[in-house]
C-alpha positions in Angstrom: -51.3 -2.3 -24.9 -48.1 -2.2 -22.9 -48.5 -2.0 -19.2 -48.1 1.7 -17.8 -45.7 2.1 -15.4 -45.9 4.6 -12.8 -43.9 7.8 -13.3 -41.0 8.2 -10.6 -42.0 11.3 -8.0 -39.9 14.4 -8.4 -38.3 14.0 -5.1 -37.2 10.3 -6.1 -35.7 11.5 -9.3 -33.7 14.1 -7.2 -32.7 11.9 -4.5 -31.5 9.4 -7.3 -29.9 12.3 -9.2 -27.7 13.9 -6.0 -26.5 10.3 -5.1 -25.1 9.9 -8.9 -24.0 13.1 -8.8 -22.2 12.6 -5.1 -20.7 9.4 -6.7 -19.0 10.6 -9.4 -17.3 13.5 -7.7 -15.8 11.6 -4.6 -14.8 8.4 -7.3 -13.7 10.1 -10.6 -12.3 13.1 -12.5 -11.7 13.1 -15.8 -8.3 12.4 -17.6 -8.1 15.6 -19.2 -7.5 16.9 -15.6 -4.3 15.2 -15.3 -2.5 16.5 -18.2 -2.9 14.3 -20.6 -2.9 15.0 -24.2 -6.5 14.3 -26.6 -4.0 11.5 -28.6 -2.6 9.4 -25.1 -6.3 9.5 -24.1 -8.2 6.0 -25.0 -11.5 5.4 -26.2 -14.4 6.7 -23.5 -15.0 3.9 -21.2 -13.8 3.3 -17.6 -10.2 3.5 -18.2 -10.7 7.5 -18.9 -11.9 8.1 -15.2 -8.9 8.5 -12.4 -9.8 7.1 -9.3 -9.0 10.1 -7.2 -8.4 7.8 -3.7 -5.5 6.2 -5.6 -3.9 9.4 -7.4 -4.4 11.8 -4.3 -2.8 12.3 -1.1 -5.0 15.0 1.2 -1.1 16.1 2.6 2.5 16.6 1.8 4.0 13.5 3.1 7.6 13.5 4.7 10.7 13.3 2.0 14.2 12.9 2.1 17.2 13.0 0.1 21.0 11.9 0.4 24.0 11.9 -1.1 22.7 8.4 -1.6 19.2 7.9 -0.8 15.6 9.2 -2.2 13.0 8.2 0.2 9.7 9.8 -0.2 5.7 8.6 0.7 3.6 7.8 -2.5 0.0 7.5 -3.3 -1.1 3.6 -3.4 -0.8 2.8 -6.9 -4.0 1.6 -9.1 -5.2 -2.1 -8.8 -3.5 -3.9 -11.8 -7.1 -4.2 -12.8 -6.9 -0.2 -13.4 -3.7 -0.2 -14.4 -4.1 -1.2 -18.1 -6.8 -1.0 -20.5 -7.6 -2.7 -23.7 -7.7 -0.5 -26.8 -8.5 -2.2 -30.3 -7.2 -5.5 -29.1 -4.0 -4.2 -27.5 -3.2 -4.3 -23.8 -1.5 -0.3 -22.6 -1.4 1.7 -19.7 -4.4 3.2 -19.1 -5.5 6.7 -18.0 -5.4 6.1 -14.7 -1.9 4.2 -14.5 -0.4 7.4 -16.8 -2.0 9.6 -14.6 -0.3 7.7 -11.5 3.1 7.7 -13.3 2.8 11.5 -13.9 2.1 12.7 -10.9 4.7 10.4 -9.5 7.2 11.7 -11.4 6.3 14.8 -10.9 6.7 14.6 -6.9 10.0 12.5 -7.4 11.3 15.2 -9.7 10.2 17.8 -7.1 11.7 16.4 -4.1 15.2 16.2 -6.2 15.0 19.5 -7.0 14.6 20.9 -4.1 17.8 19.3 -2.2 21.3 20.6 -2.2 22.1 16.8 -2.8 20.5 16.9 -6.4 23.3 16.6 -9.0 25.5 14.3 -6.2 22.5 12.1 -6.0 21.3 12.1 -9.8 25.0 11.4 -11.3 25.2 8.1 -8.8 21.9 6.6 -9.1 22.6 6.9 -12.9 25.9 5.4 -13.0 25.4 2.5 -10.0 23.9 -0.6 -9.3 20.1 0.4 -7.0 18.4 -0.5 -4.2 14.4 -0.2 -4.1 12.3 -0.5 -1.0 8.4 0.3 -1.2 6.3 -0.5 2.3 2.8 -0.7 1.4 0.4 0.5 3.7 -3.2 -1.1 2.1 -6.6 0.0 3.7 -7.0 -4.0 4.3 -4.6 -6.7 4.0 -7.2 -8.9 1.9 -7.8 -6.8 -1.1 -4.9 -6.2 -2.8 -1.7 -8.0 -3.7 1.8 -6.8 -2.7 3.4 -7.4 -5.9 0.7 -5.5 -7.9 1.7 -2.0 -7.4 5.8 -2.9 -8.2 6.2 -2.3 -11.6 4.3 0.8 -12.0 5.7 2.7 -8.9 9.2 1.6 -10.1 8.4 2.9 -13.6 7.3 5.9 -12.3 9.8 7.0 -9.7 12.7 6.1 -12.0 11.3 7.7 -15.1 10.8 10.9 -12.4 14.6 10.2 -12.1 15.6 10.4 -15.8 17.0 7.1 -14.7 16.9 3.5 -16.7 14.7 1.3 -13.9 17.4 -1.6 -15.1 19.9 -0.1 -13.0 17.7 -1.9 -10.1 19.8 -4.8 -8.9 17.6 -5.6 -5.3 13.9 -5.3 -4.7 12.3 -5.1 -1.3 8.7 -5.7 -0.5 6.8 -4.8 2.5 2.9 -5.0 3.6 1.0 -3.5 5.9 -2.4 -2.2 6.9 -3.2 1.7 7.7 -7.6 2.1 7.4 -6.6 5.6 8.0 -3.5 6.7 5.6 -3.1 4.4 2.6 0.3 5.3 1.1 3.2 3.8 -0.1 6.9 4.5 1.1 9.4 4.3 -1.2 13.4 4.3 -1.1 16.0 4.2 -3.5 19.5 4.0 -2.6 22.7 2.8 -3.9 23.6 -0.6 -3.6 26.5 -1.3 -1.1 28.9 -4.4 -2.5 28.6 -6.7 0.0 31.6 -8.2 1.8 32.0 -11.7 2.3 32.4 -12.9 5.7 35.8 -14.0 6.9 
């Protein structure tokens, strides 16, 4: 006969049950929470939970837009680890990095809206050579890459745009470390020619 192994107490199997539980609700929600349809959701697995520390910001975040400038604060992007997901053999976005790009877009979209520089703005970032600058402020200097979060944030803020991201002529890359607000701040502005020296 197989050994008997002693039953868990009641109180364990709570204790075990409420730290799950606790888990799940301050790491995850699901993807149908972001917007997504059934069809761009992937097959269950990790890639259809949305880290909430990486998609969230707790408050609105200082924006501003010129006649030739969008700078606005950003959530930290997902780790490119998060950022795609494998899917019968083929390598796309995953939930999370959709739900990043959406919500982007959605704040990019918002901030453009609400400024009396709007159409001004729009009509020259769609027409000019671009500027991006994105300071990353990381929760520790050690654990994730600067370069990592680039191409999704630039997807994002110019898709948010209605803007083709290969209007992007100059890239500029900063890190830094905030334990307390992890963010990113992005600007995109219009490339001034430059003017050789005499």
């Amino acid at each position: 006969m197989p050994p008997i192994r002693p039953r868990p107490s009641s109180r364990l199997r709570k204790r075990v049950s409420d730290l799950v539980s606790h888990r799940i609700k301050r790491d995850i929600i699901p993807a149908t929470c972001t917007g997504l349809s059934a069809q761009e959701i992937p097959a269950p697995g990790i890639a259809d939970r949305v880290p909430i520390r990486t998609t969230l910001l707790d408050t609105p975040q200082p924006t501003s837009v010129t006649p030739d400038t969008l700078s606005i604060t950003l959530p930290v992007p997902p780790s490119i680890n998060h950022q795609y997901a494998t899917v019968n053999g083929r390598r796309l976005l995953s939930a999370t990095g959709r739900a990043y790009k959406t919500q982007v877009g959605q704040q990019v979209w918002l901030a453009l809206t609400q400024s009396p520089f709007r159409t001004r703005l729009r009509d020259r970032l769609r027409s000019e050579p671009l500027v991006i600058s994105i300071r990353f402020f990381f929760a520790s200097s050690l654990r994730r890459d600067l370069d990592g979060g680039l191409k999704i944030t630039q997807d994002a803020v110019c898709e948010g745009l209605g803007i083709n991201d290969n209007r992007i002529v100059e890239t500029h890359l900063y890190k830094h470390v905030d334990k307390s607000s992890p963010r990113i701040e992005v600007s995109l502005s219009l490339c001034l020619p430059s003017h050789p020296s005499t």
